[in-house]
N, C-alpha and C positions, 0 to 999 in steps of 0.2 A: 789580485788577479792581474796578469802581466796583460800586456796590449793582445798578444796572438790570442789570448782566453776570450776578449772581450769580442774581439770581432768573432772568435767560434761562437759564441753565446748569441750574438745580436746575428747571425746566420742561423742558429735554429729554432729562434725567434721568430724570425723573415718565415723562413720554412713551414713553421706551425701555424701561422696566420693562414698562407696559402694554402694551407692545407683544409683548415675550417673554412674558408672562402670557398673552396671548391666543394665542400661538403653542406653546407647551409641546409638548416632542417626547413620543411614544410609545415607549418602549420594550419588550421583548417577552422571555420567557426561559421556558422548559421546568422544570416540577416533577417529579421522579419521587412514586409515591403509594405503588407495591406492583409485585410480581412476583410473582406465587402459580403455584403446581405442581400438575399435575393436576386442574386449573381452567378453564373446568367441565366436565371428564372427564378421564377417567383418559389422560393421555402427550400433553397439551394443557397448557400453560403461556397467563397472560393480565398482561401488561403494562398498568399504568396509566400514564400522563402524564396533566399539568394544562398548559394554556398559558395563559401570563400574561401581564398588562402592567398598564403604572402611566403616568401622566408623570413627565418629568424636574422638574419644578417644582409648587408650591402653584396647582393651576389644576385644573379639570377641562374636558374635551374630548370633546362630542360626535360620535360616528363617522362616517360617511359609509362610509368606506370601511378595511377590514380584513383583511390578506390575506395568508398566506406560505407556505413549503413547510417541512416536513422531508425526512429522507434516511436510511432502513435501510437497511443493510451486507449485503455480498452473502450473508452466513452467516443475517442473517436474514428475505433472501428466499427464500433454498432453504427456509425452514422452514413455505412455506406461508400466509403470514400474513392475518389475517382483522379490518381495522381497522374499529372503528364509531365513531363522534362523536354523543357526548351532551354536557347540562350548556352548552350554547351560550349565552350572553349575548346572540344577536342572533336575535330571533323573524322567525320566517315569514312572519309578518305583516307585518313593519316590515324587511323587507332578504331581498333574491335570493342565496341559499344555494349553493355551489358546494362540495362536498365531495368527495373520491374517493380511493383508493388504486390506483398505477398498479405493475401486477405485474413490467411489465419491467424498469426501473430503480429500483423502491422507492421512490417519491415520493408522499409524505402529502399531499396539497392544502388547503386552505380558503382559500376566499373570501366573504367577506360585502359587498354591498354594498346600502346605503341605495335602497330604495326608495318609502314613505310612513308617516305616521305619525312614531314618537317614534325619536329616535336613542339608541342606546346611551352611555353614558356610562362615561368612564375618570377617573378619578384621582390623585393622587399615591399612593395606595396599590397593593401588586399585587391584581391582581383575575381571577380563571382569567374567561377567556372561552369555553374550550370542553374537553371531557375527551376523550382518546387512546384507546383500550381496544384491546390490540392480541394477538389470539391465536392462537398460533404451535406448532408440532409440536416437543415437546419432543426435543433433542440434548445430544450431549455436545459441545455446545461454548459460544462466547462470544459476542455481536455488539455491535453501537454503534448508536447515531442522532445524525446532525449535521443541522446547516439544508440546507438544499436551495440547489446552487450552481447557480441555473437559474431559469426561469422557474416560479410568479410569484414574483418576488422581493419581500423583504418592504415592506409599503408599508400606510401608515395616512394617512387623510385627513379632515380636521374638516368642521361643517358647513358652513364656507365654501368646500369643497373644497379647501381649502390642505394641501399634504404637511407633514406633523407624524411623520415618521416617524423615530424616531428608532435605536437600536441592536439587536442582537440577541447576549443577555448570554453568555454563553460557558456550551457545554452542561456539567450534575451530572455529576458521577464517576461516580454511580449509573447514568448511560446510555451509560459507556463499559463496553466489555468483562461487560457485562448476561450474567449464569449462563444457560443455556439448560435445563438439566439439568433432570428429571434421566432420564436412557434407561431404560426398565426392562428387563433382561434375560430374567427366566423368564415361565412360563406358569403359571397355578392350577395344573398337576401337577406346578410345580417350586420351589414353595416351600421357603425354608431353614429346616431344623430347628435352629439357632441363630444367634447374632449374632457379626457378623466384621467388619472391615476389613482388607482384603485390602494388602500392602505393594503400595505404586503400582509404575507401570510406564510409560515407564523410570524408571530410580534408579540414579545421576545421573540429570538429566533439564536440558533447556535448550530451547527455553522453556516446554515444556510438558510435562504427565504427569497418566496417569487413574489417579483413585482408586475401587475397588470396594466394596461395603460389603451385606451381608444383614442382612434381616429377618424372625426368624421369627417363624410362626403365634404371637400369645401370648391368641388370646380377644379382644383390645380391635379394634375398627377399625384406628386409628388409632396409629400411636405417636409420641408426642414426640423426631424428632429431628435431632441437631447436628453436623455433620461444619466446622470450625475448622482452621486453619492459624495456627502460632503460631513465632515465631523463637525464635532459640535464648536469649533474654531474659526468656522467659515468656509475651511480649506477642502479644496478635491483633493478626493483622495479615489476615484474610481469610474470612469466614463463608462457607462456601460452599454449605451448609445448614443451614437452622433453619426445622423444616416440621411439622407431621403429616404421617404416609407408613406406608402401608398394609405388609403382609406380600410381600416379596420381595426379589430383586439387584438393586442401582442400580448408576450407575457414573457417574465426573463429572470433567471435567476441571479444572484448576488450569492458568492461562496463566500463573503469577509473577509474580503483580501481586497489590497490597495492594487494600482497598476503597474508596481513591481511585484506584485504574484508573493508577497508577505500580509502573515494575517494581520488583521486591523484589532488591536484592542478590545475589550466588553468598555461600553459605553454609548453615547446617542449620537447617532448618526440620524441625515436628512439625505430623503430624494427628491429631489429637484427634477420636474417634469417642464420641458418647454416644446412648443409644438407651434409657429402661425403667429407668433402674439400670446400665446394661450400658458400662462404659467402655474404650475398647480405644485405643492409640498407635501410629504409626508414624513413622519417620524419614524425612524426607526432603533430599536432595541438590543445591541449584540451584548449578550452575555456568556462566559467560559467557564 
């Protein structure tokens, strides 16, 4: 390769760089923030997510256009749920706004698209663009949220209109198999005059078994506490609460799954009840 070849080569080298520079995909991915119980009222539970994005490369990219679904589980549309959207990166001013939550099938919306003034800006950093807040009728059970397999499908576009859209990162642990809990069983005339964890039910149990647990009147609001699932190693392997919670019966289920949302083995497991001082054990049974 003589000299004149090399500098062509290393020009459309130069050229193709700037070219991927200018193009940098979007990518997009779900933060969990919090799950809080009895929030804000009593046997209402309130989900946060953050949604994110970044580029794939040292560029930043002005929006145009911004847009995708998610997707709650049938467990947690029966629970009622009540989505709001704050914390938006893309003002009112400067882009036409499309939010909604559709109660038949569980589908979260947002759409933002460019309509005057200044465009938003994304970066190689992640960067939340808008916050989830999703609250739902406390159960005893479990749900999930994944992308939305449907329309609108995810889709980012610069200010040249060009699709820069790039992945959508594989949903947290944290939003698989998400605690519903926790039921509250009694009435202010049925408060427990001491603290118990009740042995679960079934036991054996496969794949799943509730655990019950009281809380008596002790004078404070509030009490500190922890209901843990631990193998027979010692080790947690499943917090299933760590709350303040007022005087009365709970009850809550355990699907067999660790707190990365993978099943736990058949073998002996312990629950660990802590409440005030007050520590109570049980054994448990998983078999497959």
């Amino acid at each position: 390769m003589n000299r004149f070849e090399k500098i062509l080569c290393m020009g459309c080298h130069f050229l193709f760089l700037l070219c991927n520079l200018g193009y940098a995909q979007v990518d997009t991915r779900l933060t969990y923030v919090s799950n809080d119980y009895d929030t804000p009222s009593k046997g209402v539970g309130t989900l946060i997510i953050d949604v994110e994005a970044r580029t794939t490369i040292l560029s930043s990219s002005g929006i145009s256009v911004f847009q995708n679904a998610l997707q709650l589980d049938a467990n947690l549309i029966q629970q009622n749920p009540i989505v709001d959207f704050t914390n938006q990166q893309f003002p009112e001013s400067n882009y036409n706004i499309n939010e909604d939550y559709r109660s038949s099938d569980g589908r979260i919306r947002y759409v933002y698209a460019f309509s005057s003034g200044a465009r938003s800006i994304v970066n190689n950093n992640w960067r939340r663009l808008l916050t989830l807040t999703i609250q739902y009728t406390m159960s005893s059970t479990t749900a999930s949220i994944a992308w939305f397999n449907g329309l609108p499908n995810y889709l980012v576009t610069d200010e040249n209109n060009i699709n820069i859209t790039g992945i959508e990162e594989q949903i947290p642990s944290e939003l698989n198999n998400i605690p519903l809990p926790i039921t509250e069983r009694n009435t202010q005339s049925e408060i427990p005059t001491r603290y118990s964890l009740y042995q679960n039910y079934p036991n054996p149990f496969n794949p799943t078994t509730t655990l019950r647990f009281d809380i008596p009147s002790t004078g404070a609001e509030l009490v500190d506490t922890k209901l843990i699932i631990y193998n027979s190693l010692g080790q947690s392997i499943k917090k299933l609460y760590n709350e303040n919670l007022s005087a009365g019966s709970y009850e809550i289920q355990w699907d067999g799954t660790n707190d990365f949302g993978k099943s736990a083995p058949t073998g002996i497991y312990f629950a660990l009840f802590r409440a005030d001082g007050f520590t109570q054990l049980r054994k448990l049974v998983l078999i497959k």
